[in-house]
Gaussian input, Z-matrix of N, CA and C with variables (Angstrom, degrees):
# hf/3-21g

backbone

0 1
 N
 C     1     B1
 C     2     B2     1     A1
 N     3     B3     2     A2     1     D1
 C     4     B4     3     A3     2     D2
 C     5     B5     4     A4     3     D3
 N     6     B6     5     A5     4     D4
 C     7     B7     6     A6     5     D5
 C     8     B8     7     A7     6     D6
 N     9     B9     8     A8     7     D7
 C    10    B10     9     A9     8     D8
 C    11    B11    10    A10     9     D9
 N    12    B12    11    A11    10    D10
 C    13    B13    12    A12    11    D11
 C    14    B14    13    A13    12    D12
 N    15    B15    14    A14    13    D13
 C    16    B16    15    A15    14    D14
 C    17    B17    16    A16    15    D15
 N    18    B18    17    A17    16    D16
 C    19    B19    18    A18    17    D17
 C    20    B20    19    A19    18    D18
 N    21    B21    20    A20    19    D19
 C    22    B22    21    A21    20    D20
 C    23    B23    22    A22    21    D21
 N    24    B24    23    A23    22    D22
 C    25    B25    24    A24    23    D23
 C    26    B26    25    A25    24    D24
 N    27    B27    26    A26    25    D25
 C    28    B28    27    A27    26    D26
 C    29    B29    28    A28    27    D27
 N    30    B30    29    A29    28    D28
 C    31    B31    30    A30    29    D29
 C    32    B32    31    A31    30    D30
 N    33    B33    32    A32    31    D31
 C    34    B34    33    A33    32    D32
 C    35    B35    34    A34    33    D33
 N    36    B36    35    A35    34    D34
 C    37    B37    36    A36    35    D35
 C    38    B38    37    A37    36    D36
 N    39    B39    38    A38    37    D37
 C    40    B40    39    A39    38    D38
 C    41    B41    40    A40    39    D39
 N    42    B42    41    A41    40    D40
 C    43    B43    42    A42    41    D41
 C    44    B44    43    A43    42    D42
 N    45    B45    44    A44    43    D43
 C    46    B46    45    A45    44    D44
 C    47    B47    46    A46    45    D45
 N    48    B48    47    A47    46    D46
 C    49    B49    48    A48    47    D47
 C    50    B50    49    A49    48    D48
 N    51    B51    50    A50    49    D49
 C    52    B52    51    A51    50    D50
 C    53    B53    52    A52    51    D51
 N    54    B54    53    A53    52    D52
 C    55    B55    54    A54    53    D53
 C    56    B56    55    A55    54    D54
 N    57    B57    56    A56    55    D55
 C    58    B58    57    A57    56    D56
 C    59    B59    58    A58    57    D57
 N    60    B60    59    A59    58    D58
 C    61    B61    60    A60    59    D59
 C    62    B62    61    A61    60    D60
 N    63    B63    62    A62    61    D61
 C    64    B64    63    A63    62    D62
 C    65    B65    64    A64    63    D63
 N    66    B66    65    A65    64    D64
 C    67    B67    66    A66    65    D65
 C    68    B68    67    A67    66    D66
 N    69    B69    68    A68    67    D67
 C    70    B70    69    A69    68    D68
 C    71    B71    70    A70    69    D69
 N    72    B72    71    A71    70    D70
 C    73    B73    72    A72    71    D71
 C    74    B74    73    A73    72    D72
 N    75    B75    74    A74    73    D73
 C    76    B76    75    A75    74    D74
 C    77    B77    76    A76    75    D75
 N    78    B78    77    A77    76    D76
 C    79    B79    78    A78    77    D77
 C    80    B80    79    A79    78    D78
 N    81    B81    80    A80    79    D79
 C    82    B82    81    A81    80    D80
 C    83    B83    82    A82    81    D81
 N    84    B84    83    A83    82    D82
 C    85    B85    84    A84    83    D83
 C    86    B86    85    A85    84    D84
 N    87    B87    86    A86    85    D85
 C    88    B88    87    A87    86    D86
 C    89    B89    88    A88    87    D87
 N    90    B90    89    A89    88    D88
 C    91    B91    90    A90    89    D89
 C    92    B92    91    A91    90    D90
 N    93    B93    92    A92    91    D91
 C    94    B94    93    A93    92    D92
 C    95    B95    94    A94    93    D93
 N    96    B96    95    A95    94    D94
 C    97    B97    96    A96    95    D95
 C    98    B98    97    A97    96    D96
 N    99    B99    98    A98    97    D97
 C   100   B100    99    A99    98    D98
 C   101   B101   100   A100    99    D99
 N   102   B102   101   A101   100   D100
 C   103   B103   102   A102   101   D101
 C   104   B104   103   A103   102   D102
 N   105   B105   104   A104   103   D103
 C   106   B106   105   A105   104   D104
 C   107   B107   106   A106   105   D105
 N   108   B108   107   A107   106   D106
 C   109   B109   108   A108   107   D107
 C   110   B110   109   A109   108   D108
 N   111   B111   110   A110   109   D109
 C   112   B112   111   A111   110   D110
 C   113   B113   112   A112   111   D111
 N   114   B114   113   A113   112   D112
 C   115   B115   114   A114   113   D113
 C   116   B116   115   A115   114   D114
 N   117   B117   116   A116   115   D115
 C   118   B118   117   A117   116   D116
 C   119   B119   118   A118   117   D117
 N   120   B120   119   A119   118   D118
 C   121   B121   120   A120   119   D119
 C   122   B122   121   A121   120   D120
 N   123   B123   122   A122   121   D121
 C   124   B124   123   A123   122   D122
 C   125   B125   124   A124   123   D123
 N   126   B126   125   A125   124   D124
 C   127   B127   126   A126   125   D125
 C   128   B128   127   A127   126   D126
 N   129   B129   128   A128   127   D127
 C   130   B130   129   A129   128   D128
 C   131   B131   130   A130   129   D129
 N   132   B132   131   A131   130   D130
 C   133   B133   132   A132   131   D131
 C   134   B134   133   A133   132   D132
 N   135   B135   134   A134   133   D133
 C   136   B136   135   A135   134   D134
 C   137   B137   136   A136   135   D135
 N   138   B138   137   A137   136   D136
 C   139   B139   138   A138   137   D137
 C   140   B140   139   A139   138   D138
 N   141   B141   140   A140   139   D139
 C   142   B142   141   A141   140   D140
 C   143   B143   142   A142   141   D141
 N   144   B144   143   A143   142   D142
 C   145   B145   144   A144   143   D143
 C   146   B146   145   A145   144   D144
 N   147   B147   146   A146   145   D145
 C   148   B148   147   A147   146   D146
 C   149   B149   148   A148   147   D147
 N   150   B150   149   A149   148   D148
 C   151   B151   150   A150   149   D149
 C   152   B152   151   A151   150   D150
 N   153   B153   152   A152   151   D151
 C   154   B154   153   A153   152   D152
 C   155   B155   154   A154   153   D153
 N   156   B156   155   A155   154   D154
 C   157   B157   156   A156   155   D155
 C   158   B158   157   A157   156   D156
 N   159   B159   158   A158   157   D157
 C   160   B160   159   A159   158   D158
 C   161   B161   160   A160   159   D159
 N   162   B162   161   A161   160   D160
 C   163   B163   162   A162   161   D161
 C   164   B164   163   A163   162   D162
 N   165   B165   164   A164   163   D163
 C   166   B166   165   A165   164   D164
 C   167   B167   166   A166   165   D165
 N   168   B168   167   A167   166   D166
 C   169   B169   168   A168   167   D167
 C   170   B170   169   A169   168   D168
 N   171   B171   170   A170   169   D169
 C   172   B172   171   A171   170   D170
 C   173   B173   172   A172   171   D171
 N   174   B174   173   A173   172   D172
 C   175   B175   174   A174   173   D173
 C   176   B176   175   A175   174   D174
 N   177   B177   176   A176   175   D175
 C   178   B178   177   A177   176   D176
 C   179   B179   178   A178   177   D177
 N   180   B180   179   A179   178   D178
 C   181   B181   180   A180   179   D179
 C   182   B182   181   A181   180   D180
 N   183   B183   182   A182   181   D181
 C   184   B184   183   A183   182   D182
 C   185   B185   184   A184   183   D183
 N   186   B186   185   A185   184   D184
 C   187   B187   186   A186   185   D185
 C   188   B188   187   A187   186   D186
 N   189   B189   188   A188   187   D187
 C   190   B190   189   A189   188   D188
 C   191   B191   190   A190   189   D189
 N   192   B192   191   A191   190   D190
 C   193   B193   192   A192   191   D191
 C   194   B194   193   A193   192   D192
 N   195   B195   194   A194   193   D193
 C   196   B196   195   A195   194   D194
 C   197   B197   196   A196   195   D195
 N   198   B198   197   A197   196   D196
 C   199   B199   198   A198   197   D197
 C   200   B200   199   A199   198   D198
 N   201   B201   200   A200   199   D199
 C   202   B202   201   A201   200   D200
 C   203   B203   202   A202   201   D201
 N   204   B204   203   A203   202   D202
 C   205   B205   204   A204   203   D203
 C   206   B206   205   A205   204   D204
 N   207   B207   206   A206   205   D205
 C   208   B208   207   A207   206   D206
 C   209   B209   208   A208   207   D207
 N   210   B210   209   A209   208   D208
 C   211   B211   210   A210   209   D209
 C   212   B212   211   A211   210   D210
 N   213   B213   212   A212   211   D211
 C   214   B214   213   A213   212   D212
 C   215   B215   214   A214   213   D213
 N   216   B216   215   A215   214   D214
 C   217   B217   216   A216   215   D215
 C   218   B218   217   A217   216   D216
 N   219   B219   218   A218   217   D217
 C   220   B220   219   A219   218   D218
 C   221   B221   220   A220   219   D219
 N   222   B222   221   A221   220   D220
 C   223   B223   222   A222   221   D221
 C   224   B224   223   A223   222   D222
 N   225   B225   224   A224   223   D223
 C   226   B226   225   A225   224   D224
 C   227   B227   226   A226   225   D225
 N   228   B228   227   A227   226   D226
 C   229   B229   228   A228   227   D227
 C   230   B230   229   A229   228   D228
 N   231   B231   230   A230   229   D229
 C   232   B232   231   A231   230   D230
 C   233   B233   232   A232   231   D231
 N   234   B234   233   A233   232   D232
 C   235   B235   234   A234   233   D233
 C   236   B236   235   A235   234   D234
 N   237   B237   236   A236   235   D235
 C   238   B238   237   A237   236   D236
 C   239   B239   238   A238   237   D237
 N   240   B240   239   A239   238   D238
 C   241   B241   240   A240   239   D239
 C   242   B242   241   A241   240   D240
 N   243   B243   242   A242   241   D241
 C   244   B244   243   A243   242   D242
 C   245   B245   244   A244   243   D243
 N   246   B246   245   A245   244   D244
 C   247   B247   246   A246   245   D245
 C   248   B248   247   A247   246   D246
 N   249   B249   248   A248   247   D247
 C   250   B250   249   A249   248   D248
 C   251   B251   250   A250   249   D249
 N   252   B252   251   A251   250   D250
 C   253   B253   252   A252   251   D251
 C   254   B254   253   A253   252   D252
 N   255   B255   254   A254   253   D253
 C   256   B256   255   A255   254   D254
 C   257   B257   256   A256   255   D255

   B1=1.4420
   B2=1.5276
   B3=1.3666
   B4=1.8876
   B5=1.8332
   B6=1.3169
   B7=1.0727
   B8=1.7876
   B9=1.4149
   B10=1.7003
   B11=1.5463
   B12=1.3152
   B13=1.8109
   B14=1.4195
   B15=1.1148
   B16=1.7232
   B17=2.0402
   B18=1.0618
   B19=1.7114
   B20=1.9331
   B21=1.1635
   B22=1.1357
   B23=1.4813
   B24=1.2556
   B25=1.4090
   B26=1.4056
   B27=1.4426
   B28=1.9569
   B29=1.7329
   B30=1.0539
   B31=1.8440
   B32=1.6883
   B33=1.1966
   B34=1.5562
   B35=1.5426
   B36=1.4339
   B37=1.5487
   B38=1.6723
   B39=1.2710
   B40=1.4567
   B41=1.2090
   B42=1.3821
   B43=1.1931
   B44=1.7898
   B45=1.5632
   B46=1.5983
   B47=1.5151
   B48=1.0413
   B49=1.3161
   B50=1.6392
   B51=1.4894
   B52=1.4627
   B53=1.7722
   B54=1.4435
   B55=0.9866
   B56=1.7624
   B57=1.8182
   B58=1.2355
   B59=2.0020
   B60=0.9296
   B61=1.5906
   B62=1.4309
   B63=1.2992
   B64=1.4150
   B65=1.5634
   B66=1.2986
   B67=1.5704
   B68=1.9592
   B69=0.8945
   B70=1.8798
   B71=1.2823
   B72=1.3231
   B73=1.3148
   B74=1.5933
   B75=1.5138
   B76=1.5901
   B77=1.3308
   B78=1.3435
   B79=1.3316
   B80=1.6052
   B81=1.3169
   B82=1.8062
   B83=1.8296
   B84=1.3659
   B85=1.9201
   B86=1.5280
   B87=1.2377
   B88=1.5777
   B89=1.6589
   B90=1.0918
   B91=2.2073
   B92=1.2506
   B93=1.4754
   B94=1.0863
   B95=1.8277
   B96=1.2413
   B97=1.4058
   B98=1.4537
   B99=1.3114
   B100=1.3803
   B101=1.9834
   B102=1.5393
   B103=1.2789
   B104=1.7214
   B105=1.4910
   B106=1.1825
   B107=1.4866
   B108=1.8557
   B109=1.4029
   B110=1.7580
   B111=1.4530
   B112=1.3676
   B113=1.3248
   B114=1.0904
   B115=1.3430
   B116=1.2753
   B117=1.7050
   B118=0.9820
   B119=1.8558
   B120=1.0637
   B121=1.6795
   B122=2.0941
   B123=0.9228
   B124=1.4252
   B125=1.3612
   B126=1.5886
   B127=1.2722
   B128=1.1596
   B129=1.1619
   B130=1.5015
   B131=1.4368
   B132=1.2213
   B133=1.5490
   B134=1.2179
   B135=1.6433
   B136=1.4349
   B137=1.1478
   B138=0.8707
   B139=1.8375
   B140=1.2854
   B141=1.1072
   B142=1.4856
   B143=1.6649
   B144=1.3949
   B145=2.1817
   B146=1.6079
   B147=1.3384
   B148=1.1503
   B149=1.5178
   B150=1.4319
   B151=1.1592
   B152=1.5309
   B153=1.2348
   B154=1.4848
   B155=1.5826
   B156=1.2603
   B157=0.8321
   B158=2.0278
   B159=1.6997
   B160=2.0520
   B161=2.0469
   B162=1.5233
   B163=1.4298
   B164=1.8043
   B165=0.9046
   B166=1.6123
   B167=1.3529
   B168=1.6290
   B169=1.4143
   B170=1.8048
   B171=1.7317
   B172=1.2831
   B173=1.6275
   B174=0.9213
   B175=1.6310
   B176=1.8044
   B177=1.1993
   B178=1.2009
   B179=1.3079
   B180=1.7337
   B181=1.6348
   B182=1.7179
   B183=1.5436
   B184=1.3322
   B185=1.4219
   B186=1.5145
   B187=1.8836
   B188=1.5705
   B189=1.3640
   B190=1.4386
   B191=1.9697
   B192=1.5332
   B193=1.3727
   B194=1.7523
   B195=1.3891
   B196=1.4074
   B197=1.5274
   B198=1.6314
   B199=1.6017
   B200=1.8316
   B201=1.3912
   B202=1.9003
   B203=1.6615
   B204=1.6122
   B205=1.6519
   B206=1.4834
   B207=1.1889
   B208=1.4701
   B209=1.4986
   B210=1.4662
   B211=1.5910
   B212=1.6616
   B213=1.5719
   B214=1.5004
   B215=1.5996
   B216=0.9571
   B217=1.7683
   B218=1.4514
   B219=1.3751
   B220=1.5053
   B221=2.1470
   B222=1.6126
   B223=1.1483
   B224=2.0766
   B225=1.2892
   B226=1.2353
   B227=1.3711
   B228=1.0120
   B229=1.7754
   B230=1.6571
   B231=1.3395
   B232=1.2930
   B233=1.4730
   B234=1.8229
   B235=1.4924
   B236=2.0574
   B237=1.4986
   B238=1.3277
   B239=1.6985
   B240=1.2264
   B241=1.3217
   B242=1.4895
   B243=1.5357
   B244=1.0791
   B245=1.3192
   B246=2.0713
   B247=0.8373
   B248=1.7716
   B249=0.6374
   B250=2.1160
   B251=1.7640
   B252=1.6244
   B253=1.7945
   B254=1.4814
   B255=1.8647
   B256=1.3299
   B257=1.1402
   A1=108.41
   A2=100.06
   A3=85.95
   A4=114.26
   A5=139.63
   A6=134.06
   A7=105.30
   A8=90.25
   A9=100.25
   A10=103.72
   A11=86.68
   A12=113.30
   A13=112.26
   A14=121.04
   A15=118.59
   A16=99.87
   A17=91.40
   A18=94.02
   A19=119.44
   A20=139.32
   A21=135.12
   A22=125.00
   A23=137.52
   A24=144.52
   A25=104.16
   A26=104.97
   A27=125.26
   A28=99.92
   A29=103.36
   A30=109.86
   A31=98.12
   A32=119.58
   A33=137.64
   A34=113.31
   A35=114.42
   A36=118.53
   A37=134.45
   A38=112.55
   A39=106.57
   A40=114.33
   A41=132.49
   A42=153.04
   A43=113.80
   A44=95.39
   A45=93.82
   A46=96.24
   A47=142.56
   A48=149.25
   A49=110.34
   A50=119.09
   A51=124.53
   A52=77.68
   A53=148.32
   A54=117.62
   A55=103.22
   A56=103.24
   A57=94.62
   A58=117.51
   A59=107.97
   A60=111.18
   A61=126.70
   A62=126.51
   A63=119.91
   A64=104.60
   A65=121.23
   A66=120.05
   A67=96.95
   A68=79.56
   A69=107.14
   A70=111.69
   A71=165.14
   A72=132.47
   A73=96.85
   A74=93.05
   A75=120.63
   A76=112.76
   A77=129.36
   A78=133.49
   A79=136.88
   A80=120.90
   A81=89.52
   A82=87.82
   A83=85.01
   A84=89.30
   A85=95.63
   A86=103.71
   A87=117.52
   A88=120.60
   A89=99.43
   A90=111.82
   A91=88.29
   A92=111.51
   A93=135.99
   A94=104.72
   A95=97.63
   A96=104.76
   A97=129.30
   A98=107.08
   A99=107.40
   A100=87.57
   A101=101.03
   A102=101.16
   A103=102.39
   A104=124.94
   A105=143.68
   A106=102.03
   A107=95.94
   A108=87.48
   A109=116.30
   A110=102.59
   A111=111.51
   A112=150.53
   A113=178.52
   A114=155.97
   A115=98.00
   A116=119.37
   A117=144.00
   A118=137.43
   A119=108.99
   A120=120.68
   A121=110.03
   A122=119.87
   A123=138.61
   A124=121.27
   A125=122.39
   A126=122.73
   A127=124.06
   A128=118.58
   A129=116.82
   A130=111.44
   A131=103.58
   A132=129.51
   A133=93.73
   A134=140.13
   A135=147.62
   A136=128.39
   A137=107.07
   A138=138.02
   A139=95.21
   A140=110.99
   A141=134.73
   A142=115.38
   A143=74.47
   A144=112.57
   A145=102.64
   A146=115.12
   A147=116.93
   A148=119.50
   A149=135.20
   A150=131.52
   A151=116.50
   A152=122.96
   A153=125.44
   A154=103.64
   A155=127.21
   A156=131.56
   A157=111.00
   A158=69.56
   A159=109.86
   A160=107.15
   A161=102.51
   A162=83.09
   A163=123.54
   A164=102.86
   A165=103.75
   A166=100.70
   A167=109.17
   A168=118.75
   A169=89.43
   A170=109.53
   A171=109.51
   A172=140.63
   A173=133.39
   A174=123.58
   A175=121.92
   A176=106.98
   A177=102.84
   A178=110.19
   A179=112.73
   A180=109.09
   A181=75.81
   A182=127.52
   A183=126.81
   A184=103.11
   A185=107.08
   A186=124.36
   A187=107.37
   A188=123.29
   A189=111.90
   A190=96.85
   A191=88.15
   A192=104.89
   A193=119.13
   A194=102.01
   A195=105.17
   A196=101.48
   A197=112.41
   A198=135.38
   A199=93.55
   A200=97.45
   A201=99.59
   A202=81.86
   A203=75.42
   A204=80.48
   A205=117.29
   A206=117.43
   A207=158.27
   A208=96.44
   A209=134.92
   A210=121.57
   A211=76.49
   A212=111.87
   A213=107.41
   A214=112.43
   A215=110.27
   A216=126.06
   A217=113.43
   A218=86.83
   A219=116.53
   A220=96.76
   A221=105.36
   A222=112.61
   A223=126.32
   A224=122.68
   A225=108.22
   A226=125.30
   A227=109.28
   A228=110.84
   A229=104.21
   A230=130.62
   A231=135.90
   A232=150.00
   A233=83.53
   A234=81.95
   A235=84.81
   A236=105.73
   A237=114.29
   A238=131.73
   A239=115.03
   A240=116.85
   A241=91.76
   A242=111.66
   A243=145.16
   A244=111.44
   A245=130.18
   A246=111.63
   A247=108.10
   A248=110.39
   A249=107.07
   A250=101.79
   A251=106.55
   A252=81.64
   A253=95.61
   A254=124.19
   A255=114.49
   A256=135.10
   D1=131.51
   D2=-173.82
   D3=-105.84
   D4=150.73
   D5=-161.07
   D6=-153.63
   D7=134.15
   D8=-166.24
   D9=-100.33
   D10=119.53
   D11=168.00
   D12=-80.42
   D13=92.29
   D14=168.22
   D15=-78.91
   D16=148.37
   D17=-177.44
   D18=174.64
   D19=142.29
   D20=154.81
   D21=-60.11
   D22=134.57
   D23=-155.63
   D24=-107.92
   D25=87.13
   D26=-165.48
   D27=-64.68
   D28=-51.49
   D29=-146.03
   D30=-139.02
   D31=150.49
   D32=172.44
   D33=-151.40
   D34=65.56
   D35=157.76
   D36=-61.78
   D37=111.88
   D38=-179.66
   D39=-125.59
   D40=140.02
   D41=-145.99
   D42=-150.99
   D43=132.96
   D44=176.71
   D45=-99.11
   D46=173.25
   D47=163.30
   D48=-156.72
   D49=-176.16
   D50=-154.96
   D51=-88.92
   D52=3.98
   D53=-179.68
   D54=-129.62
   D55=37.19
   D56=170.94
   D57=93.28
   D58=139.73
   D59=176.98
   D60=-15.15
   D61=126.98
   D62=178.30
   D63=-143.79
   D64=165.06
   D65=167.32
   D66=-161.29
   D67=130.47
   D68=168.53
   D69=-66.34
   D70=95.90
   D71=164.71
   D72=-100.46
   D73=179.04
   D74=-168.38
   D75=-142.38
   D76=106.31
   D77=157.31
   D78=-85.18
   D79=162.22
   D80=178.94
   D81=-159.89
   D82=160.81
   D83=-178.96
   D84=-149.45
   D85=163.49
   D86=168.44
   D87=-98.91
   D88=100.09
   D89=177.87
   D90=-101.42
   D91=147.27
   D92=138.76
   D93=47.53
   D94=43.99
   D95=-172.78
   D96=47.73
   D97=24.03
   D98=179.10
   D99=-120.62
   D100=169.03
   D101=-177.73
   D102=-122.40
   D103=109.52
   D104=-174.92
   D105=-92.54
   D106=144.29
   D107=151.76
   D108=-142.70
   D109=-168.00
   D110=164.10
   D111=-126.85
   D112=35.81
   D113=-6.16
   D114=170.76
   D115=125.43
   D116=171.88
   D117=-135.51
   D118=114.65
   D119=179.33
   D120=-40.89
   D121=147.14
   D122=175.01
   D123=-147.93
   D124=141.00
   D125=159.63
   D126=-114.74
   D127=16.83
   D128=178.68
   D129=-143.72
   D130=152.81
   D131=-130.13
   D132=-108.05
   D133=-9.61
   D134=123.50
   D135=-26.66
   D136=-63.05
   D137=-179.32
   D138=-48.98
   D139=-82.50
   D140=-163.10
   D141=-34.42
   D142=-43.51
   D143=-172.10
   D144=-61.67
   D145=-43.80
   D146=-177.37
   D147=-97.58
   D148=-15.03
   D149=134.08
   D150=-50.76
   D151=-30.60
   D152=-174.56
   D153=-70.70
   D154=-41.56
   D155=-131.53
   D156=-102.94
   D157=-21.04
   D158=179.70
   D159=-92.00
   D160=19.99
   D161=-164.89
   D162=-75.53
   D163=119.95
   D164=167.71
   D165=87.66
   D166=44.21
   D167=-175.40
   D168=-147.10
   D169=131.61
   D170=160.67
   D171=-43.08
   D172=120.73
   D173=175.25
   D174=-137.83
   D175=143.65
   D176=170.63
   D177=-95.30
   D178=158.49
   D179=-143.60
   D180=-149.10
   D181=117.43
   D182=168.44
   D183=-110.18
   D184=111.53
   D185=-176.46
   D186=-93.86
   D187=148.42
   D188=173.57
   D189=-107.48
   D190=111.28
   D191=173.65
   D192=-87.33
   D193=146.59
   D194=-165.16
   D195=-177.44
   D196=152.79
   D197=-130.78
   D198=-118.14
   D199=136.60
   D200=173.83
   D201=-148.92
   D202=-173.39
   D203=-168.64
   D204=-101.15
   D205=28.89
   D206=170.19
   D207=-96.52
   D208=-68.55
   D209=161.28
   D210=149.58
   D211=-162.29
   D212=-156.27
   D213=-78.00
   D214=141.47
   D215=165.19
   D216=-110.91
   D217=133.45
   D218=173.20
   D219=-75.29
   D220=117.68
   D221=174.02
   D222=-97.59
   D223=-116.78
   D224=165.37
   D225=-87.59
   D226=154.59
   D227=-176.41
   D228=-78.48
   D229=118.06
   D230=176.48
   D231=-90.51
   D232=-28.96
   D233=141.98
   D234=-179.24
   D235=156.10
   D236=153.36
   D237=-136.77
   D238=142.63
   D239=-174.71
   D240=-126.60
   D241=144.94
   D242=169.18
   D243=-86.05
   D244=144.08
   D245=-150.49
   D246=-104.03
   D247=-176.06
   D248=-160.59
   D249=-78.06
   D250=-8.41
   D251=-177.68
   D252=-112.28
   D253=53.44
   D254=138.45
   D255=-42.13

């Protein structure tokens, strides 16, 4: 099921490690007047590039969400666009 993250693009951590490329990102939005965020794992160095590249600029972020028995996971990232007043 896929579900759109509107949000500002806080943070872009990337990391090599013994198992190969990684990057952290960080999103954040304003609810209810408080400012939330979110944080998500990556392996590719694309991805990453283009959150990097989006920083401290709004974007919508369409994730393919889906259920284990752990409870919901965030699956592949499907597509994101950045918003027009870069």
């Amino acid at each position: 099921m896929p579900i759109t993250i509107v949000g500002i693009v806080e943070d872009v951590n990337s990391y090599e490690g013994k198992n190969g490329f990684g990057a952290t990102i960080t999103l954040s939005a304003l609810l209810n007047k408080r400012r939330k965020t979110i944080s998500f794992n990556t392996k590719s160095r694309e991805l990453a590039a283009t959150f990097e590249s989006n920083l401290q600029v709004e974007v919508t972020v369409v994730i393919e969400l889906s259920q284990s028995n752990f409870g919901l996971r965030l699956g592949e990232i499907m597509s994101i666009t950045p918003s027009k007043t870069k």
